[in-house]
C-alpha positions, 0 to 999 in steps of 0.5 A: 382420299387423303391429298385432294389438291395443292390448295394452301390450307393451314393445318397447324394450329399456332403452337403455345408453349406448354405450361409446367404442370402443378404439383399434383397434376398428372395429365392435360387433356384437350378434347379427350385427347392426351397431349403432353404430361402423364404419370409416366412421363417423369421416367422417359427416358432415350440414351443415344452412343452417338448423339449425331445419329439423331442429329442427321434424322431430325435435320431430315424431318425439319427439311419438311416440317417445323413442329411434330409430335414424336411418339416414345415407346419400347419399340422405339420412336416414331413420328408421322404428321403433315407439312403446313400446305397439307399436300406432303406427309412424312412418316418417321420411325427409329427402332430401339435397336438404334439407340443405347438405351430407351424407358419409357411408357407406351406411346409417350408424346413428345411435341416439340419445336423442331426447328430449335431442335434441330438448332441444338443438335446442330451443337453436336461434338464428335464422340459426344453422346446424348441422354433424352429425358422429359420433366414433368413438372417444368414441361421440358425435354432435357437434352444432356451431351456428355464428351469431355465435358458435360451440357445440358440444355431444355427445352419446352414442351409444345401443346398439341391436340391433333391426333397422327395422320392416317398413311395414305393407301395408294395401288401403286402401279410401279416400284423403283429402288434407285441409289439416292444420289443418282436421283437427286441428281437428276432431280437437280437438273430438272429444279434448275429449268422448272418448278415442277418435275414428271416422273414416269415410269414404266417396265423398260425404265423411268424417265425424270422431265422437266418443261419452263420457261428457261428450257427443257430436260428429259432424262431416261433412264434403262432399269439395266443401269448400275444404279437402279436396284431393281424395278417393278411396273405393272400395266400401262406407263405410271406417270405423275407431276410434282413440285420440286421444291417438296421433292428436293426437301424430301431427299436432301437427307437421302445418302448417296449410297442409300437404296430410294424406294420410289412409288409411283401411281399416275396422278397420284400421291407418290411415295419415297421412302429410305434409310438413315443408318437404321431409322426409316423415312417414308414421304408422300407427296400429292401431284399437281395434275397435268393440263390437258 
């Protein structure tokens, strides 16, 4: 099973900018794997109305990560990679529906610094709108911001090998939808007095506790409150411990209002997941278990 432990263990391999391509090449390959430049690659191109819908789902993403590899294609685009500790996974997916326009060939791969893209996006004006477009031959994302005037910024590609993670395959035994502030605030509480959280759920409730050495917190929760959509346990009571810190980084971009889908198996890797606009984040992260 995917998430064995909270072992530190490097998973990224240190990145190297991509070199632009000869004149006459037409793909890199490392191991038989495709990992940039292709044929198609020239055509690529993403238009989004709103440029700062992309902006508030990058800084979602890079709250975890620091470097991915996106998938482009008619459905939309998609990522799916691990954090460098390997205990947590995110899972990110933009429809085309979402954007104003999108060319590009089946499973076009884009890696890239998200960090620095992140940075740049941050650069977003109100109103502007924001044209994505891939050069061939100097190995770069063109980042074009159109308001009342126009900026263009570029961006190199990063080499990347490593193929999309599975999604991990879990029985959960629960299922919560909560609005997303409230959680996070409950979240709060716990961060301040533990490194660690439990949560636990069962078919009156779900509890949210924290033990350290500044004190302890026990929050419950009755699945009748005005802010849990619905709940679903089957069995005994499903209960897990994770560390706050991934937790918190993980829902920081959750919109208050927005309905969190949580899955929960106990000593198991749990599952958020939630909507920005119409892009859908999907988070897992591995439990550290209990001392008996």
């Amino acid at each position: 099973m995917l998430f064995l432990s909270h072992a530190v263990a490097p998973f990224f391999s240190k990145r190297k900018v991509r070199p632009a391509a000869k004149e006459k090449e037409i793909a890199l390959q490392t191991n038989k794997n495709l990992i940039c430049l292709s044929r198609h690659m020239q055509s690529m191109q993403l238009r989004f109305k709103q440029a700062k819908s992309l902006k508030s789902c990058i800084d979602a993403i890079v709250n975890l990560v620091d470097e991915g590899t996106f998938e482009a294609s008619s459905s939309g685009l998609h990522l799916r990679t691990m954090d460098p500790s390997q205990i947590a996974m995110i899972d990110f997916n933009m429809p085309s529906s979402a954007m104003e326009s999108i060319d590009a060939p089946d499973k076009t791969r884009i890696c890239l610094n998200l960090v620095d893209f992140s940075k740049i996006l941050s650069r977003t004006r109100a109103d502007e709108s924001l044209d994505m477009q891939l050069d061939e031959k100097g190995a770069r994302l063109h980042l074009s911001f159109e308001g009342f005037n126009k900026r263009l910024f570029k961006m190199p590609l990063l080499e990347s090998s490593a193929g999309m993670p599975k999604e991990p395959n879990v029985p959960f035994d629960a299922t919560l939808k909560v609005k997303g502030g409230a959680f996070k605030d409950m979240l709060r509480d716990a961060a301040m007095l533990s490194s660690h959280v439990i949560l636990s759920i069962d078919d009156s409730g779900f509890h949210v506790e924290a033990k350290g050495d500044a004190g302890d917190v026990h929050s419950e929760s009755n699945k009748d409150a005005d802010f849990v959509v619905s709940l679903q346990a089957k069995g005994k009571k499903s209960r897990a411990m994770f560390p706050c810190e991934y937790m918190e980084d993980m829902i920081k971009a959750c919109p208050d209002d927005a309905v969190m889908e949580i899955n929960l198996k106990s000593d198991a890797p749990i599952k958020l997941s939630y909507e920005i606009d119409s892009a859908k984040f999907t988070y897992y992260l591995a439990p550290r278990v209990e001392n008996e």
